[in-house]
N, C-alpha and C positions, 0 to 999 in steps of 0.2 A: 788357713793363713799360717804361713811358715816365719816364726820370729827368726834377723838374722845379725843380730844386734843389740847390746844392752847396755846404755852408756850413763853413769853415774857419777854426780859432782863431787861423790865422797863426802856429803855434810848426811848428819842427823836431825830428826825434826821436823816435823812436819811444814814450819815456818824455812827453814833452810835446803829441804833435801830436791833435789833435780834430778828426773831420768829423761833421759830420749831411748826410745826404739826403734829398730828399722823392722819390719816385715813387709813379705814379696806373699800376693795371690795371684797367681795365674803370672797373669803380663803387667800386675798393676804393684807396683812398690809406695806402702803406706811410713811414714813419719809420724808419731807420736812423740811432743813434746809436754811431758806432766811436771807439774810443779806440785810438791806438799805430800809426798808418798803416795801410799796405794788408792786412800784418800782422799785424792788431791784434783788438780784439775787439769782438762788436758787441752793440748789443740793438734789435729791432725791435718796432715797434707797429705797430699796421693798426685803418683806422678807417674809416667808411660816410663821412665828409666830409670837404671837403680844410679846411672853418674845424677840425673836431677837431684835425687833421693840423697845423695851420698852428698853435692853442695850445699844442700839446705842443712844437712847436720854438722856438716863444717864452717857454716855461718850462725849454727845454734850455739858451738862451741867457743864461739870467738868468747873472751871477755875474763877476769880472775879464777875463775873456778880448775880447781886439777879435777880435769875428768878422770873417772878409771873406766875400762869396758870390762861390764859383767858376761858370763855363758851365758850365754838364750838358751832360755829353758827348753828342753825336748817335745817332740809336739806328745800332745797324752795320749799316743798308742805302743809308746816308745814303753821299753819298760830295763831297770838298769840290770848288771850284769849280777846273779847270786840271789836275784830276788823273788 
């Protein structure tokens, strides 16, 4: 599963902090929306496209929160450049 996505409400705390994820397997594009850090609790959807994919996270984003988008981390066969 390839992460292609990593979206953050910018709060701290496990009481305040919100990510969503998008990642693609195959033909299948998964949403993970977590509340309360690494921690914390999730709920996933899974859709045949990445526009489904891509509306549900633009209906997660609706609301007060400045999102920032994080790098999706590299998948672990990746390895960085000097090391």
């Amino acid at each position: 599963m390839e992460q292609r996505k990593h979206l953050w409400n910018g709060k701290w705390g496990r009481l305040a902090r919100r990510d969503i994820f998008l990642r693609v397997d195959a033909d299948r594009w998964h949403v993970e929306q977590r509340a309360g850090g690494a921690e914390g609790i999730s709920r996933f959807y899974e859709y045949g496209s990445a526009d489904e994919a891509e509306d549900t996270i633009r209906a997660l984003l609706d609301g007060p929160d400045t999102w920032r988008e994080l790098s999706p981390r590299p998948p672990s066969g990746w390895t960085l450049p000097n090391s």
